[in-house]
N, C-alpha and C positions, 0 to 999 in steps of 0.2 A: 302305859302302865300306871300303877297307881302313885309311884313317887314324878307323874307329871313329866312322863321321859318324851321320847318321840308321839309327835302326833299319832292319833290313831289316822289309820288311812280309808280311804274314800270307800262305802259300799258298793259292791261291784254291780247293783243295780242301775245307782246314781250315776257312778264312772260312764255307764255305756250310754245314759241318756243326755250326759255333759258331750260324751264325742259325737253324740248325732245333733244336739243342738249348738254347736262349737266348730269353728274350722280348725280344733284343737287334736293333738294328738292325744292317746291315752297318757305317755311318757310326760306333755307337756300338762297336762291337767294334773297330772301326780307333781310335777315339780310346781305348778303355779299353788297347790296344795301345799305345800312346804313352804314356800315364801309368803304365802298368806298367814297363815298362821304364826310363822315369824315373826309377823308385825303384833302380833296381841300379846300382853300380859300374859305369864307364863300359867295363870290360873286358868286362863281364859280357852288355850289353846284345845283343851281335851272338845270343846263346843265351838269348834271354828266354824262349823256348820252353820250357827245361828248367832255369831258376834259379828259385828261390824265394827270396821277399824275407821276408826277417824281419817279423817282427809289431810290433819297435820302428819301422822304415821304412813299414809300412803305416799305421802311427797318425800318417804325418806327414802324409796327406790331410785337408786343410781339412774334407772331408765325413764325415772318421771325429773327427776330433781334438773336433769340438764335441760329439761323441756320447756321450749317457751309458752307453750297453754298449757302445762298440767292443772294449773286451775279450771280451766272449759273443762279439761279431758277428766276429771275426777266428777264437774259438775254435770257433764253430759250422761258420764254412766250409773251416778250413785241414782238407787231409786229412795232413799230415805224419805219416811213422809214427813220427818221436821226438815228436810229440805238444808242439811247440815255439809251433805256431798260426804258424808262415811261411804264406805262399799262394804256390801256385803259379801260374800267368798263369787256367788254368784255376777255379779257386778262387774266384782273384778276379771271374771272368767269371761264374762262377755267385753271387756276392754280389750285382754289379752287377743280373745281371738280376734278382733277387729283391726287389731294391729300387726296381726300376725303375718305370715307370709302367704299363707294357703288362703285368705279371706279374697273376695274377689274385688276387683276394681270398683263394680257397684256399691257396696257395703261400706267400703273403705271413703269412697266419695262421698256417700248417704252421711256417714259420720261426722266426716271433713265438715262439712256444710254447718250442721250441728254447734260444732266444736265451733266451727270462725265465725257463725251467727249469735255471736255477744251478747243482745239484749232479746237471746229466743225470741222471736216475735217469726221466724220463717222466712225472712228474706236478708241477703248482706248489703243493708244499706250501705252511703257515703262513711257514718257513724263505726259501721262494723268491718269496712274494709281499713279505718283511720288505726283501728286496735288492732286489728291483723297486722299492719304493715308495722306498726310500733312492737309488735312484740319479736317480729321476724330481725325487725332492724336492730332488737337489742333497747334497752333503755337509757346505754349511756348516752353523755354530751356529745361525746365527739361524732357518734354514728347516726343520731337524732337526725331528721330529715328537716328541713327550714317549711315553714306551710307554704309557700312556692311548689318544692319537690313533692312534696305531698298529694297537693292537688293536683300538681300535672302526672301523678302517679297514677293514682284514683280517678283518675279522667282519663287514661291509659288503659286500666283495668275496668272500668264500665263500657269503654270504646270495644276491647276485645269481647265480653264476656254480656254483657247488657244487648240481648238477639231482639227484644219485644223494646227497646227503649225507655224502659218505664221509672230508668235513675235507681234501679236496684239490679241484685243477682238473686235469681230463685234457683229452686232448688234442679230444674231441669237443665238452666243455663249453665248452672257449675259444673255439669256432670258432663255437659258438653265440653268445656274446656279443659276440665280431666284429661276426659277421653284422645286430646289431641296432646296432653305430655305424659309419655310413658315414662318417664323416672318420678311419676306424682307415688305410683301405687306405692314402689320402692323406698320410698323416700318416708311414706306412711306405716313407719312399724316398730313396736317395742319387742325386743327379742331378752327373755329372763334368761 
């Protein structure tokens, strides 16, 4: 409306081709539409279509805020071309469904990979296994790992997961180790 009430809601064009490119429901694209829009200035909201919301506003969801990469996971989906990690309504819709429950194990692993390869570069060095395990373990003192534990961790985890020996994880090797914990996909989901 024009006193800036309820968002307007999604053209019923767009809606059908978000649920064919989304493992989203109709339901859940209309509420990820609502929480999206939430996050923008109240001027902003009637063009939620084409605002993008800062990366400080996206970390104010309960379901990013507890996460220990929402910063990968903002920086893997935003396509921003100043490279700022905003999401656009779009962005966001493809996190959602990635995380979602219906996305498949493929997808979810493809992502994963993404997400714990820290310095993009395509493969999870020693480097980007040392930030994984730091962010998994929490940053406090007491739970910090001594570099002992650490490397006998990461020498652990290139032993299991390292097929071709080459002191990294590529992307086919993760997907293989995936593949053998079924509580990975599970465990991989933000539900709004």
């Amino acid at each position: 409306g024009a006193m800036g009430g309820s968002a307007s809601l999604i053209p019923r064009d767009l809606l059908s081709e978000y649920q064919e490119l989304t493992f989203l429901s109709k339901q859940e694209i209309l509420l990820a539409y609502k929480r999206f829009s939430e996050l923008l200035p109240k001027e902003e909201r009637e063009n939620a279509f084409s605002a993008r919301v800062p990366k400080s506003q996206i970390l104010t969801l309960p379901e990013l805020r507890a996460n220990p990469f929402q910063h990968r996971i903002c920086h893997v989906f935003s396509t921003s071309e100043t490279r700022d990690d905003s999401m656009s309504f779009e962005d966001f819709l493809d996190m959602l469904s990635v995380f979602s429950d219906s996305a498949t194990s493929d997808v979810k692993s493809h992502y994963a990979f993404r997400i714990f390869d820290f310095d993009d570069d395509g493969t999870l060095d020693r480097k980007d296994l040392e930030q994984l395990v730091n962010c998994l373990t929490g940053q406090g003192e007491e739970s910090r790992l001594t570099s002992a534990e650490m490397e006998q961790l990461i020498q652990n985890i290139l032993e299991e997961s390292d097929i071709d020996k080459d002191g990294t994880i590529n992307l086919s090797e993760f997907q293989h180790v995936v593949s053998r914990s079924p509580d990975f996909a599970s465990s991989f989901k933000i539900v709004l």
